[in-house]
C-alpha positions in Angstrom: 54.0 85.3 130.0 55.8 85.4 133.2 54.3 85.3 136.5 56.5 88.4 137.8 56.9 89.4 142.1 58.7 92.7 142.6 60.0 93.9 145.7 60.7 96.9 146.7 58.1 97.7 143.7 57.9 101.2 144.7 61.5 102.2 143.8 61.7 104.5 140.9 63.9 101.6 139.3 61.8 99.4 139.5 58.9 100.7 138.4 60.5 101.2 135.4 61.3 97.6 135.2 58.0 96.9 136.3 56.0 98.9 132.9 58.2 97.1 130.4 57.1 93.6 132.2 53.6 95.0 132.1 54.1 95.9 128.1 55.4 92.3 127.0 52.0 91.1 129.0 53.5 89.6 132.7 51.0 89.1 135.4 52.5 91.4 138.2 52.7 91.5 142.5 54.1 94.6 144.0 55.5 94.9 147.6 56.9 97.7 149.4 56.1 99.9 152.2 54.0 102.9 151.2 50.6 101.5 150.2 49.7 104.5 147.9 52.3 104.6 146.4 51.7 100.6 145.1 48.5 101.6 144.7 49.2 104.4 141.8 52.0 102.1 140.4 49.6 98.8 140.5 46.6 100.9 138.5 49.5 102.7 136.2 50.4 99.0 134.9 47.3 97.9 134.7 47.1 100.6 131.9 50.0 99.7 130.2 48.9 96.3 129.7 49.3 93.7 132.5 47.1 91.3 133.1 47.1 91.4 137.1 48.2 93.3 139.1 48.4 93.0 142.2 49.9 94.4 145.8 51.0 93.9 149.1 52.4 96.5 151.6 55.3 95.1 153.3 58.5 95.9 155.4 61.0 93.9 153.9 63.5 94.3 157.2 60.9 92.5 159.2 61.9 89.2 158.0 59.0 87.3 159.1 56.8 88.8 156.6 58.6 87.3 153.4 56.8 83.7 153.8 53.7 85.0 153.6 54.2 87.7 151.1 55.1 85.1 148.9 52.9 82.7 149.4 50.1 85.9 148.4 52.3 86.2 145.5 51.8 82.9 144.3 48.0 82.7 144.8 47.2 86.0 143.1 49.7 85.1 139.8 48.9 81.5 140.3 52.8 80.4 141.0 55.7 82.7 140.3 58.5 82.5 137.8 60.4 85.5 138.1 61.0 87.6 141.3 63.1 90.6 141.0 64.1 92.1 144.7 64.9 96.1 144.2 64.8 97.6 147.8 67.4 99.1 149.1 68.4 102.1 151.2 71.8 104.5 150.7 72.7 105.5 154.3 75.2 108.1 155.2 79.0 107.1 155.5 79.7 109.6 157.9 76.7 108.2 160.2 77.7 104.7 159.5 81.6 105.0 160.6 80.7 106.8 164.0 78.0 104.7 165.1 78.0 100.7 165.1 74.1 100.7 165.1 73.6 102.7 162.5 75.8 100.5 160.6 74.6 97.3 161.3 71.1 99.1 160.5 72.3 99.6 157.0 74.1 96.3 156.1 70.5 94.8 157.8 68.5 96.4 155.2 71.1 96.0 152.2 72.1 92.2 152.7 70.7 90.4 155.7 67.0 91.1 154.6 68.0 90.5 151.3 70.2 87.0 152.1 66.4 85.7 154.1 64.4 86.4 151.2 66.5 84.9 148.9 66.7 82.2 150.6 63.0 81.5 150.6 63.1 82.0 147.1 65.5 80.0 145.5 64.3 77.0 148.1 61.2 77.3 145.9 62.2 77.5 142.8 64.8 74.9 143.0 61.7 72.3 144.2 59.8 73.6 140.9 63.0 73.5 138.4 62.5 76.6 136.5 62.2 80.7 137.5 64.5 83.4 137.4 65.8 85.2 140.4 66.9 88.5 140.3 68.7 91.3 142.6 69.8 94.7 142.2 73.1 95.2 144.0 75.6 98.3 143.3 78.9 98.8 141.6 79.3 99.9 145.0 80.2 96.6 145.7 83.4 95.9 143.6 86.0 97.2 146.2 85.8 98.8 149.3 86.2 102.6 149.2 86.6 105.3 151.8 83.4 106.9 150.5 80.7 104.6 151.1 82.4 101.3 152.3 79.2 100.2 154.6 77.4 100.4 151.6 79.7 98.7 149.3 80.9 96.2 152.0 76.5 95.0 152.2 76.2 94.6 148.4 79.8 93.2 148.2 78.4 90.3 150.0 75.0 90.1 148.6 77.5 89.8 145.4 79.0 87.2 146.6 76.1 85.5 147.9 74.4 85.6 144.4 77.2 84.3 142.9 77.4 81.3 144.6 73.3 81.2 144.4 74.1 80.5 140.9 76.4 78.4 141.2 74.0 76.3 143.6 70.5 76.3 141.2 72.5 75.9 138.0 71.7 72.1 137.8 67.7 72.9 138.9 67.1 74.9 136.0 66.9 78.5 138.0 68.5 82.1 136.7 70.3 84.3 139.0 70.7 87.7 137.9 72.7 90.1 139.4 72.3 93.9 139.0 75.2 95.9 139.0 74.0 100.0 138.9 76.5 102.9 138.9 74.9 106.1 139.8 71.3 106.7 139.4 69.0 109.7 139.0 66.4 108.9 141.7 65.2 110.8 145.0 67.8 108.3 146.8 70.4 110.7 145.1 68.8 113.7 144.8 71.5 115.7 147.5 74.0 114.5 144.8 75.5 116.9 141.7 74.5 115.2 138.8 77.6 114.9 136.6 78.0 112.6 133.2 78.2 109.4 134.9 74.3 109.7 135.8 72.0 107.5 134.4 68.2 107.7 134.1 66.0 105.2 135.9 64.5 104.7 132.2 67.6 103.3 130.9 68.2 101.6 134.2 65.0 99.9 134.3 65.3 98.7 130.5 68.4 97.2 131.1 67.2 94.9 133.9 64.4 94.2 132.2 66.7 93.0 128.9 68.7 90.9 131.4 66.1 88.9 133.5 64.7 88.0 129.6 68.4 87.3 128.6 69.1 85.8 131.9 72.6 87.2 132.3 74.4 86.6 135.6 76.2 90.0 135.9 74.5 93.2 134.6 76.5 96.3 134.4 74.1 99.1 133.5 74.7 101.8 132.3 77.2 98.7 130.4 80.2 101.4 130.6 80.6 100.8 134.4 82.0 97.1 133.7 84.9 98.8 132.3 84.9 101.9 134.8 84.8 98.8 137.5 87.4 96.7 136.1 90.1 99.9 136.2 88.8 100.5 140.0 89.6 96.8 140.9 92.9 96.5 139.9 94.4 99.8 141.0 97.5 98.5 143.2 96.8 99.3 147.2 99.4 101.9 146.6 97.9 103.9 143.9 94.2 103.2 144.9 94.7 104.8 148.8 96.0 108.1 147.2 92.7 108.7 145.4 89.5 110.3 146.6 87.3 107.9 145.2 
């Protein structure tokens, strides 16, 4: 039974994580930043077989509430074994490009908050020799394009900083998973047309559940964007910049 800290809990992706971890039996603690939300999601698991639940409200830019959210983590579940972090927000390119502090607002949210918690984290787990840390991050992230570069530039190097995460707590016994999402039917792309390449937060949320049991370093989910990806990344300069991608 794993002992299972999600934040960013509210996230229609993650609560679809979050019910098959309640279905195989994990003990649960929710974060985010709309307490009724957690509060529907903590009693919905409950139902579907966790259990513990429980929940915490919390801000996850204001970095110097992630101590002590975990540290409530670990005395309601009793120590902690799995954390999966699935907050995020998609800001506007256009926004981003003309103004710095928007920007820096965004890569804030979508790696610097993320690199701090992290951190915390895997100090932990590396004293205790076991646990599995997880992220979401974005295809996004595999090269740089015109369209949503701030974005992509943030999970690029929450990318790479998971990568060498790995590398780092592969002798103490910790997994680090990364999560690598194409496009997503959720309310953070609802102004989008939905075209083939959509995937459901059902299918999303099963495959991150499959990898933090597996413990596989790089998820690609739907899998078909490995491939979609790997095309992308070795387009030559010269071909790539005539696209609209």
């Amino acid at each position: 039974m794993r002992k299972v800290l999600i934040v960013g809990a509210t996230s229609t992706i993650a609560e679809q994580a979050a019910r098959r971890f309640a279905a195989a039996g994990d003990s649960l603690f929710l974060t985010g930043r709309n307490e009724e939300r957690l509060a529907a999601i903590t009693d919905d698991l409950q139902v579907r077989g966790a259990p513990t639940v429980a929940a915490r409200v919390m801000d996850a830019d204001d970095l110097s509430a992630h101590g002590a959210t975990i540290d409530a983590a670990e005395a309601a579940l009793g120590g902690l074994d799995t954390v999966l972090v699935a907050y995020g927000t998609l800001p506007d390119q256009t926004a981003c490009a003309a103004d710095p502090a928007t920007a820096v607002a965004a890569w804030h949210t979508n790696a610097v908050s993320v690199v701090a918690l992290l951190t915390d984290i895997a100090n932990r787990f590396e004293r205790q020799g076991h646990g599995t840390i997880a992220a979401i991050s974005s295809v996004a992230g595999d090269r740089g394009r015109a369209s949503n570069y701030v974005y992509g530039s943030a999970k690029a190097g929450l990318n790479a900083f998971m990568d060498g995460l790995r590398h780092r707590l592969f002798k103490a016994g910790v997994k680090v998973v990364t999560i690598r999402p194409g496009m997503v039917d959720t309310p953070m792309t609802a102004d989008f047309d939905k075209g083939p390449l959509f995937a459901s937060p059902e299918k999303v949320g099963a495959d991150i559940h499959s990898a933090i049991e597996k413990g596989t370093a790089v998820c690609y989910t739907p899998g078909f964007w490995r491939l979609i990806m790997t095309i992308i990344t070795a387009l030559p300069r010269a071909i790539f910049h005539r696209t609209g991608l």
